[in-house]
C-alpha positions as CSV (number, residue, x, y, z in Angstrom):
1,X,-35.9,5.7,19.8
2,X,-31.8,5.4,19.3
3,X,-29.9,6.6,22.2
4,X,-28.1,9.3,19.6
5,X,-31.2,10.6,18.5
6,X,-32.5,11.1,21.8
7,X,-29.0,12.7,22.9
8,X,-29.2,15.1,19.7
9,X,-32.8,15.8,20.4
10,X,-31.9,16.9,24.0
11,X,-28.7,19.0,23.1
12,X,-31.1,21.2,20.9
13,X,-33.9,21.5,23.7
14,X,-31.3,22.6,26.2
15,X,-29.9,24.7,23.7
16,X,-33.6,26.2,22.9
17,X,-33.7,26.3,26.6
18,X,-30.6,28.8,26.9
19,X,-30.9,30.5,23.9
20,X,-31.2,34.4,25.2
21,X,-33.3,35.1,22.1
22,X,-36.0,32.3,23.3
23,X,-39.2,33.5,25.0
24,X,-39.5,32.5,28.1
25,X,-42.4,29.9,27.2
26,X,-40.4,28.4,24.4
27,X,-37.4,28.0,26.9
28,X,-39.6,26.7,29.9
29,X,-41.5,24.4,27.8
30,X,-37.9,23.1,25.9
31,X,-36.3,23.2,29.3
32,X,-38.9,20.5,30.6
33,X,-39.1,18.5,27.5
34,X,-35.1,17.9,28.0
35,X,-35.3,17.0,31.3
36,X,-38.8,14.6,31.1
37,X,-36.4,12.9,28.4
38,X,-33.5,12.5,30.1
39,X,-35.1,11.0,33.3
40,X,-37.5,8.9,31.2
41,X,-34.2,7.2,29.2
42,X,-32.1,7.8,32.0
43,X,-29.5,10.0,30.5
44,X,-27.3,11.5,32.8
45,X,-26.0,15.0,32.5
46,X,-22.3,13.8,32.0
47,X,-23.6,11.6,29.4
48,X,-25.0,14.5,28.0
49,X,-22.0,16.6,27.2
50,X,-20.0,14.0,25.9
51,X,-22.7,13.9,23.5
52,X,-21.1,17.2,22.6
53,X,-17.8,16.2,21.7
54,X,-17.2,15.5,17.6
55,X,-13.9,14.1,16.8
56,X,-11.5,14.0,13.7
57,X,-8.7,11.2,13.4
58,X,-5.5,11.3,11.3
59,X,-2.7,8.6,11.3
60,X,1.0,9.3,12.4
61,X,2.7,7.2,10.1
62,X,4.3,5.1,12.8
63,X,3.8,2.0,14.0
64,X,5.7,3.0,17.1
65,X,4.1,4.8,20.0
66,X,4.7,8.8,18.3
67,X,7.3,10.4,19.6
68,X,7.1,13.3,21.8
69,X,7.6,15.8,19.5
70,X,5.0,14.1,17.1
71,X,2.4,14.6,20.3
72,X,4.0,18.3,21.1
73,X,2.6,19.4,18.1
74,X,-0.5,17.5,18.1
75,X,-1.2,19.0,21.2
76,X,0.0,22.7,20.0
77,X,-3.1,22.3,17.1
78,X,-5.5,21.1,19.4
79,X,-5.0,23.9,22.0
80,X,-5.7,26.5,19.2
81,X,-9.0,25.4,18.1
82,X,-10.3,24.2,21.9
83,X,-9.4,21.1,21.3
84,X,-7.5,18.2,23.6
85,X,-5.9,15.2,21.8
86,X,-5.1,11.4,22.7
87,X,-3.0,8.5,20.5
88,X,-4.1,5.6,20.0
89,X,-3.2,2.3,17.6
90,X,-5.3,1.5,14.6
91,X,-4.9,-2.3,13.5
92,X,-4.3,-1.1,9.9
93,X,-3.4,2.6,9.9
94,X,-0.7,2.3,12.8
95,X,-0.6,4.8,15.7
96,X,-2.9,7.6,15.0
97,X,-4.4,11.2,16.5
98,X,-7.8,12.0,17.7
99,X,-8.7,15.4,18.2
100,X,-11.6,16.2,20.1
101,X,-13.7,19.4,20.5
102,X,-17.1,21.0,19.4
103,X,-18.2,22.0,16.4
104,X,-15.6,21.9,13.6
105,X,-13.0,22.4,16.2
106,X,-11.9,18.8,15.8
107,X,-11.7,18.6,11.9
108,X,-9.8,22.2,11.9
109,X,-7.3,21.2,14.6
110,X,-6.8,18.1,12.2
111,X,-6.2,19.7,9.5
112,X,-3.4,22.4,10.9
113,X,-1.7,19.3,12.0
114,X,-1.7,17.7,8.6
115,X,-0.4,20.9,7.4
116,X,2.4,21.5,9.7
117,X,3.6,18.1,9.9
118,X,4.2,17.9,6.5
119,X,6.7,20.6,6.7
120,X,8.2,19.7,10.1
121,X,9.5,16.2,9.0
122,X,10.7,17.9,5.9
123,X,12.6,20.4,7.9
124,X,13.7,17.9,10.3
125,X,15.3,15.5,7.5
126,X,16.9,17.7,6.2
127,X,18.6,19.1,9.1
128,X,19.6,15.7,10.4
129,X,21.2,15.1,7.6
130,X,23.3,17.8,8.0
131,X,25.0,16.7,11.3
132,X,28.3,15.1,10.0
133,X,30.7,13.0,11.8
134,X,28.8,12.1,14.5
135,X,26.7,8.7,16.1
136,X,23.4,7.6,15.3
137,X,22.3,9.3,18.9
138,X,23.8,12.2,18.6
139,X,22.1,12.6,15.4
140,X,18.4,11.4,16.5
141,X,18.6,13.9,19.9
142,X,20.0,16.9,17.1
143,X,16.6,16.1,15.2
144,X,14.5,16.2,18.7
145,X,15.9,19.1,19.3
146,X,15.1,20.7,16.1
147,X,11.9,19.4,16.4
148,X,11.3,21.3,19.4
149,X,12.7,24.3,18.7
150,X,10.6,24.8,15.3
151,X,7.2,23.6,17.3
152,X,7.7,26.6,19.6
153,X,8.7,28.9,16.9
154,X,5.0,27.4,15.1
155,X,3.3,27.9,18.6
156,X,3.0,31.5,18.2
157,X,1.7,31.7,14.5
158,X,-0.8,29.5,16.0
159,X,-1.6,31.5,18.7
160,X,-3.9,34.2,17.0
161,X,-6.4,31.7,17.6
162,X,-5.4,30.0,20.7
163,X,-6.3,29.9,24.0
164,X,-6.7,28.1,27.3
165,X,-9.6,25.6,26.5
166,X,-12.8,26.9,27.5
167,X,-14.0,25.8,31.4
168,X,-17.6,24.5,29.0
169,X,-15.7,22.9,26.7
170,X,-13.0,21.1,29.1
171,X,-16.1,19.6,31.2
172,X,-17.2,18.4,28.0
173,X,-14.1,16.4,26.9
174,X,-13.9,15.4,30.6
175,X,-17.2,13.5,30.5
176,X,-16.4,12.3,27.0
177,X,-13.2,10.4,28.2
178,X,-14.3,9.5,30.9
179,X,-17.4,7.8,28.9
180,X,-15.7,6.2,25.7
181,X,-11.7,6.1,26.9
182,X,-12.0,4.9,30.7
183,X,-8.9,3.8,30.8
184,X,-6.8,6.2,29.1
185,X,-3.3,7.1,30.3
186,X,-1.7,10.2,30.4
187,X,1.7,11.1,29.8
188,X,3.6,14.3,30.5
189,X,6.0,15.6,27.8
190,X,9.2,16.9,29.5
191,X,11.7,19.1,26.6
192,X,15.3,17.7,26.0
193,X,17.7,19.5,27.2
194,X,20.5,21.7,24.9
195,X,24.1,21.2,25.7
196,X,26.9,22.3,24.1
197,X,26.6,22.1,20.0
198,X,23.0,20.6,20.7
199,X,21.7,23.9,21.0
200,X,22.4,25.0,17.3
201,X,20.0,22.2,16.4
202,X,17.6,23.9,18.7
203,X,18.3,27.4,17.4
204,X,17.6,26.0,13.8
205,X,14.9,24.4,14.3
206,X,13.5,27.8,15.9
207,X,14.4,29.5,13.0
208,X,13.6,27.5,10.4
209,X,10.1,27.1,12.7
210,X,9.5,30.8,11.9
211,X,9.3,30.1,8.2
212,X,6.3,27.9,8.5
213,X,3.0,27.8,6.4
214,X,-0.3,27.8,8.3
215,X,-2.7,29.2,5.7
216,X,-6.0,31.1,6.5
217,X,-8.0,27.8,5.6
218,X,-7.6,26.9,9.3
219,X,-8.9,30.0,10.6
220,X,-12.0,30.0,12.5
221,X,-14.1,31.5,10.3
222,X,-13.6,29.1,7.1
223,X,-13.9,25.4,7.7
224,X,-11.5,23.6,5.4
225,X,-12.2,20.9,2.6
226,X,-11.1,17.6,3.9
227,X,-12.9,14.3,4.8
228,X,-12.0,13.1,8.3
229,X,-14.2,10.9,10.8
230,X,-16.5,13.2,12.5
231,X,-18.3,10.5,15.0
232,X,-18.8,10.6,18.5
């Protein structure tokens, strides 16, 4: 039998297993099917919730490692829909996303990300251009600023459905990294700081954060119309 199969098979014994509605023959009798299957093909229980973990892909447009803001979003959609996030580099698409959660979580945290980034670079463009009379720098740490400010400002239209990521849910990505990305490495995002006339670029990029677009279509409750990878 293929190793997926048997995974899926499992994940819906255990789930039979734990299902309060479940008899308690049904979940005694799904309970030791799950396990006589996963000592017989010697699935271990870490491989068995990274079995758990869908994921949903979406380029950056860059062919440069994304920039921090780029990621600062990524990871503001990801935390609403229990998601967590990693870059890596496709050989034709360029640097790219990967969300990863459970159920649609993935594809949804994909799709707010598509959504918003649309109207972030837009914002920041035109804002950059803008800043008169001044160096190439000045201009590109102006736009980072920006950039930041209007991901916070998003952060809390976001936040009707965020939310720490679930203890389940975290253990689940856990064993899924530590399965299929081994060798990942992790970076930590520090925010630029605003002196002087810097922090009107901040202060716009607040406001104009505010004006956002996230429609309902990424709620939890309506799973959006879009094709993305969906494999473990």
């Amino acid at each position: 039998m293929d190793k997926e199969k048997i995974l899926d098979k499992v994940t819906k014994l255990m789930a039979l297993a734990y299902n309060p509605g479940a008899n308690t023959n049904e979940a005694a009798t799904a309970l030791r099917q799950a396990r006589s299957l996963m000592a017989r093909y010697n699935i271990e229980s870490d491989e068995l919730r990274a079995s758990l973990v869908l994921e949903a892909s979406i380029p950056t447009g860059t062919r440069r490692s994304p920039a921090d803001w780029l990621h600062s979003l990524a990871a503001t959609c990801a935390t609403a829909f229990d998601c967590s996030h990693l870059s890596y580099y496709h050989p034709s698409k360029g640097y790219c996303f990967k969300f990863l959660g459970k159920g649609i979580g993935a594809e949804l945290a994909a799709y707010a990300y598509s959504s918003l980034i649309v109207q972030l670079q837009k914002a920041r463009r035109e804002h950059v251009s803008q800043q008169k009379r001044c160096q190439l720098k000045t201009k590109r740490r102006r736009g980072q600023l920006f950039a930041e400010g209007w991901i916070a400002a998003v952060a809390f239209k976001v936040r009707e459905f965020a939310g720490d990521l679930d203890p389940e849910t975290q253990a689940d990505i856990t064993a899924y990294l530590n399965l299929h990305h081994p060798q990942l490495e992790r970076s930590t995002i520090t925010p630029s700081e605003a002196k002087g006339h810097d922090s009107s670029s901040l202060q716009a990029g607040i406001q104009q954060g505010q004006r956002a677009q996230l429609h309902r279509g990424v709620g939890r409750d309506t799973q959006p119309a879009i094709a993305l990878g969906g494999s473990r």
